[in-house]
N, C-alpha and C positions, 0 to 999 in steps of 0.2 A: 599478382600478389594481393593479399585479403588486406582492407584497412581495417585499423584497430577501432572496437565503436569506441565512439566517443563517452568520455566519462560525463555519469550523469549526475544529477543536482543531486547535491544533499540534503536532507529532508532534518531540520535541526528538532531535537528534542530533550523538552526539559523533562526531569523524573519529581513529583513531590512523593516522600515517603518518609517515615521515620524510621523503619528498620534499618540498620544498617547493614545486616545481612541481604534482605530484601532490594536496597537498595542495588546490591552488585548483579544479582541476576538480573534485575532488569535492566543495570546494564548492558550486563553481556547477553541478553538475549537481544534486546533493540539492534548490539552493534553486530549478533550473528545474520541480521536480513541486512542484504547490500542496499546500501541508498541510504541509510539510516545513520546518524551520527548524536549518539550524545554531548549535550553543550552545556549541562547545568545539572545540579542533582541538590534538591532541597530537602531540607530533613523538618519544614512544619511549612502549614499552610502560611502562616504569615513571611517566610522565607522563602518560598516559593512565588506566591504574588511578587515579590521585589527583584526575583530574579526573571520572572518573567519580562517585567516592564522592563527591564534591565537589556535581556538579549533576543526578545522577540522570537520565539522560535517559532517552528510551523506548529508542533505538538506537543502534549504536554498529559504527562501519563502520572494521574491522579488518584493518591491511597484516601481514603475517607477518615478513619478511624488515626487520628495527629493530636497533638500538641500543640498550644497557641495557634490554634483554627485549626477548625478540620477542616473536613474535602468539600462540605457542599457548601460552608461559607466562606470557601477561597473559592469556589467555582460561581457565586452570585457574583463575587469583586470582580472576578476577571470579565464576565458577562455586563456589568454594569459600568466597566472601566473603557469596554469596548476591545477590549484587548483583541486581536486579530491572529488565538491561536485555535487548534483544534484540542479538543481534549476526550481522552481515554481513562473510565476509571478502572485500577486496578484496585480490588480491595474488599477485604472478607466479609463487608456489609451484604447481607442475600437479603435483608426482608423487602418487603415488597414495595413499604413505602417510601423506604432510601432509593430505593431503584427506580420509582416512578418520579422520584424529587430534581434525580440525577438527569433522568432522561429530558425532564421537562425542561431542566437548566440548558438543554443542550449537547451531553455527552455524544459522542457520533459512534462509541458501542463500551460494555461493559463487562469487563473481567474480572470474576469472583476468585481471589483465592480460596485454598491452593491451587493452581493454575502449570499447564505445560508448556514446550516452550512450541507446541506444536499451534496453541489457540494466540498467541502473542501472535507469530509467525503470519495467521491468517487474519487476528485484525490490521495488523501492520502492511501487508497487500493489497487490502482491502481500501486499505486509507490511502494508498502509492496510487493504484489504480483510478478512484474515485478523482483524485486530485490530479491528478494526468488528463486524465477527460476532460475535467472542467477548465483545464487550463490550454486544452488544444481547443477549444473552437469557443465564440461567442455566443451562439445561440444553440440550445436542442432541443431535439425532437420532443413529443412525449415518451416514445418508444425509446430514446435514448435515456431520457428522465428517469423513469421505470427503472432499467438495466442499472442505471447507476443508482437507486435510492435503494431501491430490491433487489438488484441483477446479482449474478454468479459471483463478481468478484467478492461481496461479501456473505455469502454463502457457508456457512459454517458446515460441513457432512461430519459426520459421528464416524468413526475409525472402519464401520465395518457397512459404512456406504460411500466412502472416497469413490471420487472417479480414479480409471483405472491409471489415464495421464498423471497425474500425484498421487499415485502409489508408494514413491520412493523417498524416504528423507533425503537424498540426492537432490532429487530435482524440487523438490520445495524449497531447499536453501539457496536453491537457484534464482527461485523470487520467480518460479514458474505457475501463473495458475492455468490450472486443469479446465476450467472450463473457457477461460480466454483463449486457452489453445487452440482448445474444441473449433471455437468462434473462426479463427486464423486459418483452419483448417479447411473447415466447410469453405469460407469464402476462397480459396484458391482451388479450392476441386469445382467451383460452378466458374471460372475460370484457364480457358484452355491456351491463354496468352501468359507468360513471365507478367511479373508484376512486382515495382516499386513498394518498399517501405510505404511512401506517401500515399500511393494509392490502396493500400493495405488499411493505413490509418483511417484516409478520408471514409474507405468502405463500411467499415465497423465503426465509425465514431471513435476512435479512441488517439490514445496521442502519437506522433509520429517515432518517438523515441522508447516506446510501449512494440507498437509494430513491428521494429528494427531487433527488439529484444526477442521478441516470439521470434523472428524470420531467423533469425540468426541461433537459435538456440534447437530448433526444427532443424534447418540446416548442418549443426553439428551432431545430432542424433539418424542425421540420414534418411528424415521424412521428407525434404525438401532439396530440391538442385539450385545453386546459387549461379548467376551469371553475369560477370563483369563486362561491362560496355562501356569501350571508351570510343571518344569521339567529341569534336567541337572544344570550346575552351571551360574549364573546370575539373571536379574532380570526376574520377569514374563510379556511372550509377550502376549501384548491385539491385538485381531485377531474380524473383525470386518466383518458382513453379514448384508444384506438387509432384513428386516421384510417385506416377501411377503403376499399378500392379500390372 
């Protein structure tokens, strides 16, 4: 019998925006990627900074163009306040030197409206991923540095150069990315032994509860044979191989 995974952390997130329209799609887009939970929804930058000190969230998805502060002078406060969030602007500023003000401040990526909920989707991966790595090991590589500052999971592809693995609004809402798979994959075909989650993880650098998600999601699409080993005192380890052709 399969154990159920284990439910994973929620990733909390404040919205500052003044639409109120605006406001509800992002919520419902934030709360359509799993792992994601709205905790707070502020309708001006001054109401926002107070909500954040308030509920500390991990993230914090920021409109420019507000009422009683805008975005980039609620984004100095929180930066000079020390605040220990991550922040995403969402917001119909394009020119160049809002953009470069924002980036400078810290922003970790930037969404211009109008916006779909397909680019949401892949900064929000992007941000799960990056933060999963950094929280599975104390030290990395440069080659892991890389991967994670520039690597795949924040990868943006334009609709008509998707890898073929995220071809499907299915498996994106899955919180599947295409190129980690990639990753998941190749490392089990240069492996002719079953192999653990953990050693899955250790091998790619990423997080053990990241590994378990690809192994398991592989597994239920039928690119992977899954194999339960019990033995000894604990629970039973599932050890996972490539279904070769």
């Amino acid at each position: 019998m399969k154990r159920k995974p284990m439910a994973e952390e929620q990733i909390r997130v404040v919205l500052i925006e003044d639409d109120p329209m605006v406001q509800e799609v992002n919520r419902l887009f934030v709360e359509r990627v799993p792992g994601f939970q709205v905790v707070g929804i502020a309708g001006s930058g001054t109401e926002g900074l107070q909500l954040v000190e308030q509920l500390a969230p991990d993230l914090v998805l920021l409109d420019i163009y507000m009422p009683a502060q805008d975005g980039i002078h609620t984004l100095h406060k929180l930066r000079s306040r020390n605040l220990a969030t991550d922040v995403i602007a969402v917001t119909a500023a394009n020119d160049a030197a809002t953009i470069q003000q924002m980036l400078r401040s810290g922003v970790i990526d930037y969404i211009i409206k109008p916006f779909r909920f397909e680019r949401v989707h892949q900064a929000l991966l992007a941000y799960r991923e990056r933060r999963e790595r950094l929280a599975a090991q104390r030290d990395v590589t440069q080659a892991e540095l890389d991967r994670l500052i520039h690597g795949e999971a924040g990868t943006v592809h334009p609709p008509e150069t998707q890898p073929e693995l995220a071809s499907s609004q299915e498996e994106l809402i899955k919180g599947i990315n295409a190129a980690t798979m990639k990753q998941v994959l190749q490392f089990l075909e240069t492996h002719a032994n079953s192999l653990s989650a953990e050693e899955v993880a250790e091998g790619l650098g990423i997080a053990r509860v990241t590994a378990r998600r690809y192994l398991d999601y592989l597994e239920k699409t039928g690119k992977v044979s899954l194999e339960i080993r019990y033995g000894g005192i604990g629970r039973p380890l599932n050890r996972y191989h490539l279904k070769r052709k």
